[in-house]
N, C-alpha and C positions, 0 to 999 in steps of 0.2 A: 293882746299877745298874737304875733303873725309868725309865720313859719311852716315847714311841712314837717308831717307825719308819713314816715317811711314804713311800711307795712310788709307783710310777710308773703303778701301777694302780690307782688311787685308793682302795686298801684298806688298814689299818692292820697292824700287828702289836703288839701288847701283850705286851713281855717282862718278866721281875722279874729274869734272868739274862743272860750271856752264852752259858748254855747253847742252840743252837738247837732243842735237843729241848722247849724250855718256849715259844718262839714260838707265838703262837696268832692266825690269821689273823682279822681282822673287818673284814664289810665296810662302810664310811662309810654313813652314813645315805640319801642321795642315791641309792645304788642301787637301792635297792627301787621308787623311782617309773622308772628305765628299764626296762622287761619285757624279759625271754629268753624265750620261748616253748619247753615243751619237746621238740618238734620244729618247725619252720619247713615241714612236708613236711604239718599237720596244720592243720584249721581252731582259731581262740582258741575256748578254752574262758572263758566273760566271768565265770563266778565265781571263775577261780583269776587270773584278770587283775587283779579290784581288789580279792581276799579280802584281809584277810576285810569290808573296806567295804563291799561288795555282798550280801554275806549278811548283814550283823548289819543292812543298811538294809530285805530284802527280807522280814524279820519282820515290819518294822510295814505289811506292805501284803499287801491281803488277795490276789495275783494276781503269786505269785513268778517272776520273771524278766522283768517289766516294766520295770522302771527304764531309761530312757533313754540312749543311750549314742550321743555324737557324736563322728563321727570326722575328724579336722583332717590333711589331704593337703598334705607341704610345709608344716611349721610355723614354718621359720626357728629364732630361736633363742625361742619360745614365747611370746612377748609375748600374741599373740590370744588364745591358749588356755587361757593362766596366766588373764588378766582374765574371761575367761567363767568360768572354773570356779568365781571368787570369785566371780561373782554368780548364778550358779547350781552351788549346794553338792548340788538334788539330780540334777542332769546326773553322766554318767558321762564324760569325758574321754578317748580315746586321740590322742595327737600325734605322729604320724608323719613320722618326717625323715630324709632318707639320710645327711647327715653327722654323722660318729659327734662332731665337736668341739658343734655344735647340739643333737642329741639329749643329751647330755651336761649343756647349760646349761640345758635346758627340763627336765629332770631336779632339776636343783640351786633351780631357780627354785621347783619343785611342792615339793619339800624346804622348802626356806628360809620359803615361807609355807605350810608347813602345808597343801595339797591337795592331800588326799587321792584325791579324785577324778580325778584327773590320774596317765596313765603316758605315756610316752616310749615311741616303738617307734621302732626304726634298721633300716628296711627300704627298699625301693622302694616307692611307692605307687602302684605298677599293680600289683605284685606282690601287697599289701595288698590290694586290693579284688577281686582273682582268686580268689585263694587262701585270702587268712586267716581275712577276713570270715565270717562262718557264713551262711548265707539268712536273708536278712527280720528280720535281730538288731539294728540299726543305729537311730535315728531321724533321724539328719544327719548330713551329709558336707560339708565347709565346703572349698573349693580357690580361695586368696585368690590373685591376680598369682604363678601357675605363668610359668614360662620362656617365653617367646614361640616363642622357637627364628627369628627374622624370615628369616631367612635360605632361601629356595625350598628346597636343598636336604639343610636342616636339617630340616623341617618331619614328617617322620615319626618324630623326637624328640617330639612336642610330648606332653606327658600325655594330654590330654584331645582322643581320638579315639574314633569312633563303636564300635568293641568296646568302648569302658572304658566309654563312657556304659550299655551293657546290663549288662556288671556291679555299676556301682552301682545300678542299678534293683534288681539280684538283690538284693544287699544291705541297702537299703530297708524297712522295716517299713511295712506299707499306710499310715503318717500319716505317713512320711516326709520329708526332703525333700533337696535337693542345691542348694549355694548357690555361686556363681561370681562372683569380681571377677580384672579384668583391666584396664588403661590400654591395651593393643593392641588397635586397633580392627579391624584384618585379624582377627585370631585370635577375637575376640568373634564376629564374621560366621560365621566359620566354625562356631564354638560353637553357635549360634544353627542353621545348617543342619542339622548333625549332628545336635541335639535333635529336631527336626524328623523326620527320618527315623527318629530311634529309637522301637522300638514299645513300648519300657517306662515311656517316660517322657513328661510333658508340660510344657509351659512353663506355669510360676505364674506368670502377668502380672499379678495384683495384691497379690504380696507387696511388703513396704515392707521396703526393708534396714534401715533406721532404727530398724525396731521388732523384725525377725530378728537381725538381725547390726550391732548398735550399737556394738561393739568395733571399734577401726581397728589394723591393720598399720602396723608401722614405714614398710614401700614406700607406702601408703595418704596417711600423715600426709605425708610426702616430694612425694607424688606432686599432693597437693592443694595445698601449699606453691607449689607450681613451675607451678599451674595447669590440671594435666593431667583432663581426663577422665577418669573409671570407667567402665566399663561393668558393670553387677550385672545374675546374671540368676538366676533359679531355676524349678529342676521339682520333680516329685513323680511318684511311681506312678501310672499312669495307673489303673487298680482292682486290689483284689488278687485271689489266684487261687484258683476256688474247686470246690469239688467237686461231681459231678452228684448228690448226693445230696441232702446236710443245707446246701450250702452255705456250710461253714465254710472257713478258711482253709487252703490246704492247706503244711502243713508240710515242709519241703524237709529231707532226710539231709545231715548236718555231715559226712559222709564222702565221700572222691571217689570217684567210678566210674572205671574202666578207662582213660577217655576223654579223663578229667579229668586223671587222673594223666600220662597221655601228653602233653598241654600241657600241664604242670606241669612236665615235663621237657626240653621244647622249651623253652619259655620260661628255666627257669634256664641251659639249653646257652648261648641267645642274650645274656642280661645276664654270665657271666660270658666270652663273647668280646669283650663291651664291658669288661672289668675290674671287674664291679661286682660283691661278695659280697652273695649273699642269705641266708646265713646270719650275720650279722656280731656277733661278742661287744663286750661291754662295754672289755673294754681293747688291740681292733683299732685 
C-alpha cells in the first residue's frame, strides 16, 4: 500500500507499508517560509532566517550583511508583504503576525509564489521589536491600521506607545525608516505626540507614501472604498551613534545584559497572564 497520510499538522507522512516503523515524517513545503527561532529568549540571527538566500545573495556584494531587511508589524493574512517582496526580490521580508491561522496563510502565500525572500514569524510584535530584532539590523518597519483599541480604557492595549517607538529606533539602521498608516484620527494624534517626544526618532515630513509604500492593505482598499481618511506618517533616526574617536558607527552586542534579561522576563510574565504564548510552534 503507497500513498500519503495528510495530518493535521500540516506535515506528510510517506509510507510504502502498513508497517509504522517505515513512516517517515516530511514536512509541506510551506513551512520553511514560517521561522521557529531556535530559542525565542535570543536575538534573530538574519543569516540562518533566510539561509541560505541571504548568503548565496551576500557573495555578489562586496559588504557582507548589508542587504536590507524589512520588518511588516501585524501583517494580516500577508497581502502587503507578499506584493512588496515581488517587487522588490532584493528586500529581505519578515512578516510578523500573532495569529497562528494568518501566520500560516502568509506562509502558504511566500510558498505558492515562490518568495523566497519572505518568512512568516508567529510572535507578538512588541515582543519582536524588544527582544528579537538585533541593534541597527533593520532598514523598515511598516505598522499598516494596528488596532485602535477606541475605547478610553483600552487604550494601554494600543501597540504603538512611546517605549515601542524607542525600540524601533534601536532597531533601525542609520537609513532607516518606520512607516505608519491608520484611519483613527485620535490614535494618529497621539502617534504623532509621542514621535514628538521620542528622542530616537524624527518625523519624515516629506516622505510620499506613494512612492514608499505603494502597496495597499486589504483595510486600506476597504477603507478608501467607504471614503475614509488615512492618516500616513513616517520617522527615521534622528543620527547614528558614534564613537569619540574615529567616529564610526558604534555597534551594539546581539546579546542581552542582566537588565535586559530581567524585562524580558517581566514582560513574558505579563503577556502570558493575558493568555498569550510567546513562544508559539507551528502546529499550536
Amino acid at each position: 500500500m503507497a500513498g500519503h497520510l495528510f495530518l493535521s499538522s500540516s506535515s506528510t507522512i510517506d509510507y510504502e507499508n502498513d508497517n509504522e516503523d517505515d513512516w517517515i515524517m516530511k514536512p509541506t513545503p510551506w513551512e520553511s517560509f514560517l521561522y521557529q527561532p531556535p530559542s525565542w529568549m535570543e536575538p534573530l540571527d538574519w543569516q540562518k532566517v533566510f539561509h541560505p538566500i541571504l548568503s548565496q545573495l551576500e557573495t555578489q556584494n562586496s559588504e557582507p550583511g548589508t542587504f536590507p531587511i524589512h520588518v511588516d508589524l501585524g501583517a494580516g493574512d500577508g497581502g502587503f508583504v507578499t506584493a512588496r517582496a515581488q517587487s522588490h526580490p532584493d528586500i529581505r521580508f519578515i512578516a510578523v503576525e500573532r495569529l497562528l491561522g494568518r501566520a500560516r496563510k502568509i506562509a502558504k502565500k511566500a510558498c505558492r509564489n515562490q518568495l523566497d525572500n519572505v518568512r512568516a514569524l508567529r510572535i507578538e510584535a512588541s515582543y519582536v521589536v524588544e527582544f528579537l530584532i538585533p541593534p541597527h539590523s533593520i532598514q523598515a518597519i511598516t505598522i499598516l491600521f494596528p488596532d485602535p483599541w477606541p475605547k478610553r480604557r483600552h487604550q494601554d492595549r494600543r501597540l504603538i506607545q512611546s517605549h515601542f517607538l524607542v525600540q524601533c529606533a534601536r532597531c533601525l539602521r542609520p537609513d532607516g525608516w518606520i512607516a505608519i498608516k491608520t484611519d483613527d484620527a485620535a490614535y494618529f494624534e497621539q502617534i504623532v505626540e509621542m514621535l514628538a517626544a521620542c528622542q530616537g526618532l524624527e518625523h519624515w515630513k516629506d516622505a510620499d507614501p506613494e512612492q514608499l509604500i505603494p502597496e495597499l492593505t486589504d483595510f486600506e482598499r476597504d477603507f478608501l472604498k467607504a471614503g475614509r481618511s488615512i492618516h500616513f506618517l513616517t520617522a527615521r533616526p534622528i543620527s547614528a551613534r558614534r564613537d569619540a574617536s574615529g567616529g564610526k558607527w558604534i555597534e551594539q552586542s546581539s546579546s542581552f545584559s542582566e537588565e535586559e534579561k530581567k524585562q524580558l522576563r517581566q514582560f513574558q510574565s505579563q503577556q502570558k497572564s493575558k493568555g498569550v504564548s510567546m513562544a508559539p510552534g507551528v502546529n499550536e
